[in-house]
C-alpha positions as CSV (number, residue, x, y, z in Angstrom):
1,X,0.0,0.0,0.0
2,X,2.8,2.3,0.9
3,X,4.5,1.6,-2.5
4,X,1.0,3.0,-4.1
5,X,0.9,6.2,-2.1
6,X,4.7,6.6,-2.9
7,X,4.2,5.8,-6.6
8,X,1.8,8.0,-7.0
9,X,3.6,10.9,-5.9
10,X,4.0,12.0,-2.9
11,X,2.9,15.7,-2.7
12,X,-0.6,14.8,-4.5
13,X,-0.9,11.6,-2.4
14,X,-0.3,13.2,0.8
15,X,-3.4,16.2,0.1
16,X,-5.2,13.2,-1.3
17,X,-4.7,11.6,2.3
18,X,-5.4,15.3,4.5
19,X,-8.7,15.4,2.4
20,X,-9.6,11.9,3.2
21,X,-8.9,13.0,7.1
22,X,-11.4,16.1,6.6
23,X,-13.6,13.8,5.1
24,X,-14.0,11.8,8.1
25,X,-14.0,14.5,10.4
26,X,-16.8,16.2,8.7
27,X,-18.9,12.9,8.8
28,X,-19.1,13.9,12.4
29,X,-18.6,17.4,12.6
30,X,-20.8,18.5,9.4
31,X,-22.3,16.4,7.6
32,X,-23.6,18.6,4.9
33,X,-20.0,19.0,3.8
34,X,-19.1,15.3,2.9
35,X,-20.3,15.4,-0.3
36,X,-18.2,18.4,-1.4
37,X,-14.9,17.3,0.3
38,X,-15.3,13.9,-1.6
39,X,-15.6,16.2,-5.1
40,X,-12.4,18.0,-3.9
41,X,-10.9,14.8,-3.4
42,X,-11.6,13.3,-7.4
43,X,-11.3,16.7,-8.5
44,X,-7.6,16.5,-6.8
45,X,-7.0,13.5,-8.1
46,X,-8.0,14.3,-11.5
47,X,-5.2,17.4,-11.9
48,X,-2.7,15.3,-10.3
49,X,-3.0,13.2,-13.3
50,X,-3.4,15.6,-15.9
51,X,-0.4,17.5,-14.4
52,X,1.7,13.7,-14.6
53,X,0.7,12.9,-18.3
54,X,1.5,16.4,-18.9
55,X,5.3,16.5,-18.5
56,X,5.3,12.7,-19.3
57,X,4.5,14.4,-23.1
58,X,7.2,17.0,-22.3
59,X,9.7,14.0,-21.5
60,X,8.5,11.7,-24.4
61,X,9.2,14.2,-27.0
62,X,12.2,15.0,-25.2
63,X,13.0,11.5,-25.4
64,X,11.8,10.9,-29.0
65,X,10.8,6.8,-29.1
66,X,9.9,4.9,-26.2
67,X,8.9,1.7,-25.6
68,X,5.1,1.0,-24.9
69,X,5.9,-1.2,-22.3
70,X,7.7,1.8,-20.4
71,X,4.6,3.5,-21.3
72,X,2.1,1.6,-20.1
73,X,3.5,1.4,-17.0
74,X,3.4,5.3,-16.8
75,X,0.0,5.4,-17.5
76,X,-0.7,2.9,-14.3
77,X,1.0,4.8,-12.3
78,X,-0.6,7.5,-13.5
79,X,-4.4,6.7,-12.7
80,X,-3.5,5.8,-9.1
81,X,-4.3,9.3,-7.9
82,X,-7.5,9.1,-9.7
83,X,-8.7,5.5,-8.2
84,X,-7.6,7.3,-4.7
85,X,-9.4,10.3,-5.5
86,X,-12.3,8.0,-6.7
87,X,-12.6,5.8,-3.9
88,X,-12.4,9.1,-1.3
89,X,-15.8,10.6,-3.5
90,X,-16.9,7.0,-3.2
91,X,-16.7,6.8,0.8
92,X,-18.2,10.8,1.2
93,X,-21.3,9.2,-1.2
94,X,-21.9,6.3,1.6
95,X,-21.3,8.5,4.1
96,X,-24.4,11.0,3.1
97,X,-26.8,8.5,2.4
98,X,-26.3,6.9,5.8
99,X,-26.6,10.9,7.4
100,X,-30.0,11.4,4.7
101,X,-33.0,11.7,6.7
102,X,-35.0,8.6,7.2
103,X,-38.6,8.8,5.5
């Protein structure tokens, strides 16, 4: 799990984590914010990966010719902020349908 969080770079991993920490603070604290702090969350995760694949391009053409092997495995490591961003919007979901009011 560590080697995840470590792959997928540290700085964005790390807010990624503080966000999932407000998330479960605000389960108790205010609910009505759950849903928004799991948006912030994907929404992180989603620039984290745009902002990787981004100067992957710049090294590619840098580069010239790489294998598709090499970048395959770029474009795994790539999503993980975007599963863990995911899964965070996922949890704040669960977490306001068990706060909804009951009918």
């Amino acid at each position: 799990m560590l080697e995840l969080f470590i792959s997928g770079g540290p700085l964005f991993m790390g807010l990624l984590t503080i966000e999932l920490v407000f998330l479960i603070i605000a389960a108790w604290k205010a609910p009505a914010w759950t849903k928004e702090i799991g948006l912030l969350a994907l929404i992180t995760g989603i620039l984290s990966t745009l902002l990787g694949f981004s100067q992957v391009c710049d090294a590619i053409q840098q580069a010239g010719d790489v294998s598709m092997s090499v970048m395959a495995g770029g474009i795994k490591v790539g999503l993980i902020p975007i599963i863990y961003g995911g899964l965070i919007y996922v949890a704040s979901l669960i977490i306001r349908i068990i706060h909804k009011p009951r009918i």
